[in-house]
C-alpha positions in Angstrom: 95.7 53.1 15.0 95.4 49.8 16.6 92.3 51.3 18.8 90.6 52.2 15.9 91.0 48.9 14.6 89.5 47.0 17.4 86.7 49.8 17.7 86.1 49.3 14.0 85.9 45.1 14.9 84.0 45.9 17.9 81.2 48.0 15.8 81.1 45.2 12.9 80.6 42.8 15.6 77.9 44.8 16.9 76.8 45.4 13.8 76.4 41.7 13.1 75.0 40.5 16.3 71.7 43.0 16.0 71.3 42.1 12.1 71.3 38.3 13.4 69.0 39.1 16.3 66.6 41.4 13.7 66.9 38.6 11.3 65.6 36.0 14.3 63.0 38.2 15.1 61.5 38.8 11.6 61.8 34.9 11.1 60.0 34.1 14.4 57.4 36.5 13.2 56.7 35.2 9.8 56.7 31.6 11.3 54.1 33.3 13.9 52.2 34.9 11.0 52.5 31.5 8.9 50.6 29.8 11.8 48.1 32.4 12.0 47.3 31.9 8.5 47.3 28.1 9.2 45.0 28.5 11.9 42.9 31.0 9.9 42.9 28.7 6.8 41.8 25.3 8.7 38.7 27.9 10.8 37.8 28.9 6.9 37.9 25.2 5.7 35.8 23.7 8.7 33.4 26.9 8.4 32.9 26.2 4.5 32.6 22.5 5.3 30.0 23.2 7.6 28.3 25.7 4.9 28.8 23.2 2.7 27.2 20.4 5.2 24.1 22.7 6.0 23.8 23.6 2.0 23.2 19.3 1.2 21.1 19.2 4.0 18.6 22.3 2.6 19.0 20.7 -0.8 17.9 17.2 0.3 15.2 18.4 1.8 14.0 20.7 -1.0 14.3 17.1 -3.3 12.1 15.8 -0.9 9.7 18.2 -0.7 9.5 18.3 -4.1 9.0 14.5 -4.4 6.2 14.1 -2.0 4.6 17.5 -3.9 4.8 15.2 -7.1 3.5 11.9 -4.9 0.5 14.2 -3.6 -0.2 15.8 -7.2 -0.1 12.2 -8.9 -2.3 10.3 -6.3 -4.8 13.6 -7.1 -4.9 12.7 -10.4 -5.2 8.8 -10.0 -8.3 9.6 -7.6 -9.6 11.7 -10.7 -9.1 9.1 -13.1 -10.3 6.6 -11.5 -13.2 4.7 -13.5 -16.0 4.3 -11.2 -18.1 1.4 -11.8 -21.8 -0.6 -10.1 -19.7 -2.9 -8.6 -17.5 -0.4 -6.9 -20.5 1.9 -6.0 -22.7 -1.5 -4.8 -19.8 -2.3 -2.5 -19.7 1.0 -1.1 -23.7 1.3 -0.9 -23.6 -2.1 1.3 -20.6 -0.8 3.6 -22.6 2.1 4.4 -25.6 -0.1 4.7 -23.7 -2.5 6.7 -22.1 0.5 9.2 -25.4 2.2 9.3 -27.1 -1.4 11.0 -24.1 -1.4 13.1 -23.8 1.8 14.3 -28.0 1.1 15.2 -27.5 -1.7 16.6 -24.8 -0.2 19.0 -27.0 2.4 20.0 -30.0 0.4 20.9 -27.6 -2.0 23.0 -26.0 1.7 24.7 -29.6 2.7 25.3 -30.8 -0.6 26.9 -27.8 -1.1 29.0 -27.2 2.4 30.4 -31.0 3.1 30.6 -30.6 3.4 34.6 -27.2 5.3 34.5 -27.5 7.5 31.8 -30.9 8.8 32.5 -29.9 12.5 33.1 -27.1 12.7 30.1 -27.8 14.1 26.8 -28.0 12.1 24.1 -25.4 11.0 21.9 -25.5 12.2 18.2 -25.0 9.3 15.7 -22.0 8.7 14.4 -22.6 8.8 10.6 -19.8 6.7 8.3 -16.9 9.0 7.2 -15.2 6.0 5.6 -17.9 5.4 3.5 -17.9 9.0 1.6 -18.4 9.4 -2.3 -17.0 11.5 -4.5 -18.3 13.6 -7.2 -18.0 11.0 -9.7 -19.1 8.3 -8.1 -22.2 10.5 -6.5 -23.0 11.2 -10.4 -22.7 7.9 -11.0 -24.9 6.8 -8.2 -27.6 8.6 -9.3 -27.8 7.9 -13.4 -27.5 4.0 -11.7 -30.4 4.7 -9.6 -32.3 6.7 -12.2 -31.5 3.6 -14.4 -32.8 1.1 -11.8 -36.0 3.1 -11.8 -36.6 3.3 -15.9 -35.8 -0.4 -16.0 -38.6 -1.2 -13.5 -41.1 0.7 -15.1 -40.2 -0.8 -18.3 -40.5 -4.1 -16.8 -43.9 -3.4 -15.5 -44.9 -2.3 -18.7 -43.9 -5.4 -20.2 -45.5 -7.3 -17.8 -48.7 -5.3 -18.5 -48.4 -6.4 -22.1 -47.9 -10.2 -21.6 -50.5 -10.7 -18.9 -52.8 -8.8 -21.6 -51.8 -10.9 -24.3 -52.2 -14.3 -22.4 -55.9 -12.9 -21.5 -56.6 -12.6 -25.0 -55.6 -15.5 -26.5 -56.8 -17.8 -23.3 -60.4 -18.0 -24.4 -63.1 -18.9 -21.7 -65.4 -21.8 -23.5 -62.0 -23.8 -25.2 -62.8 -27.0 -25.9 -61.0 -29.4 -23.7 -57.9 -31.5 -25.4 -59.2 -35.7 -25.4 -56.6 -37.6 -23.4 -53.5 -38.9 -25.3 -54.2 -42.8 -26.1 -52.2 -45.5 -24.0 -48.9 -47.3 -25.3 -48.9 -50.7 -25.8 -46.8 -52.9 -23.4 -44.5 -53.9 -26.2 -42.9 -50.7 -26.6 -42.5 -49.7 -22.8 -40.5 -53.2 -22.2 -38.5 -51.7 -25.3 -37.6 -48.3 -23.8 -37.0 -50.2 -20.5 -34.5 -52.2 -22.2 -32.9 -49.4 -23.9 -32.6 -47.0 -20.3 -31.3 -50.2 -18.6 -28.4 -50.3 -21.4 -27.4 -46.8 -21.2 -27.1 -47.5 -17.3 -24.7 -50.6 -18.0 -23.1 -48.5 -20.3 -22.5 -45.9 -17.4 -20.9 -47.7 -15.1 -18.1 -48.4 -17.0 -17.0 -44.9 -17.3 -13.7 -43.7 -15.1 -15.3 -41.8 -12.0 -11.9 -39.6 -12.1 -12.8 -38.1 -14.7 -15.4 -35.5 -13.4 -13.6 -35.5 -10.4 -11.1 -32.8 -9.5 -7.6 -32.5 -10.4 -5.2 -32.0 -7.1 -3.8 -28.2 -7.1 -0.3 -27.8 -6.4 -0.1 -26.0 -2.7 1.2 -22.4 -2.9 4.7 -21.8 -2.0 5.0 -19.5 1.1 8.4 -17.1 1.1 10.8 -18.1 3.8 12.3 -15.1 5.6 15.8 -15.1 7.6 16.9 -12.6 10.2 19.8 -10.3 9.6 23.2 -12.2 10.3 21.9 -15.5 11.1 24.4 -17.0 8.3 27.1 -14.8 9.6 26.7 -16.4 13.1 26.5 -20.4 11.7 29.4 -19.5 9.9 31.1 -18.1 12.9 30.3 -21.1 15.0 31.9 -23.3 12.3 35.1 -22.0 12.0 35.1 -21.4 15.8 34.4 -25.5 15.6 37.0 -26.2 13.0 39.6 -24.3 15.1 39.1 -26.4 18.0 39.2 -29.7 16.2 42.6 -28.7 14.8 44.1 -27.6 18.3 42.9 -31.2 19.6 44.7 -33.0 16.9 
């Protein structure tokens, strides 16, 4: 009876020791499995992070595509609505003038300088003035300004036509000659002397500051400071304070 007793304690004890050893083994692998979920979780969050990184990025640039689209689209339609004018289309028509003489005047000092080394190269096409370049509008313009130039003339030369007739016609050939105006008397000349010599006087009593000009005030130019420059004075003046204090 006794035997079977400490078999029976032997068996529980047994019993107990692999239950506890099971029991360590399924915790060890649910803390194992706990840490491959960690691991898994954190690989997830720094992938969607990443995702999430590379998802700003493609939307930032799709904003900016979109605003330099809009920039492009609006600068189109300010160059379409732009109001030409002469003076703009004068300006342009004495650039192009101006770089037409220019680009001549280079070409006749190429040719006369390189007259003994270039005598076997091609010649060189002229360079005709791409800054200088009109648009439809202002080529429209151009030509109702030149077409108006060219009425105006004529109607100036028809005018012209009519007044030179009209002074023929009433300038008569045999007019009688108009008898010289008679002589003033000497009275009346001391008179108007008298009177110019006045206003004269008269004159130089008047302030000469008053047609001259009134002093303009000088235009204020902007006064730009580098980055930090007040951080390092003020720096240096507590680094100058401290040392004033450590000599007292």
């Amino acid at each position: 009876f006794e035997e079977n007793k400490d078999d029976s304690k032997r068996v529980k004890r047994e019993r107990d020791r692999s239950h506890s050893r099971e029991r360590a083994r399924r915790d060890k692998e649910r803390a194992k499995d706990n840490e491959r979920d960690k691991e898994r979780r954190r690989r997830d969050d720094v992938v969607n992070k990443k995702e999430l990184e590379k998802e700003k990025e493609k939307e930032k640039l799709k904003n900016l595509a979109k605003e330099l689209y809009q920039k492009k689209l609006e600068e189109e339609e300010a160059k379409r609505n732009v109001v030409v004018t002469e003076e703009t289309l004068r300006a342009k028509e004495l650039m192009y003038k101006a770089q037409q003489e220019i680009e001549e005047r280079k070409r006749q000092l190429g040719f006369a300088a390189g007259v003994s080394e270039l005598s076997g190269a091609t010649a060189v096409p002229p360079i005709m003035a791409k800054n200088v370049a009109l648009r439809p509008q202002e080529a429209q313009m151009f030509i109702q300004a030149s077409m108006n130039k060219k009425n105006r003339v004529e109607e100036l030369k028809a005018k012209l036509a009519k007044a030179t007739s009209t002074i023929n016609s009433l300038v008569r050939p045999n007019a009688p000659v108009m008898a010289p105006l008679p002589e003033m008397p000497p009275g009346l000349l001391k008179e108007r002397e008298e009177d110019v010599h006045q206003e004269e006087e008269f004159l130089e009593f008047m302030d000469p500051r008053i047609s001259a000009r009134p002093s303009e005030r000088k235009r204020k130019m902007f006064n730009f400071h580098e980055k930090g420059e007040f951080e390092q004075l003020a720096n240096k003046q507590r680094a100058m304070a401290k040392l004033e204090r450590l000599q007292w």
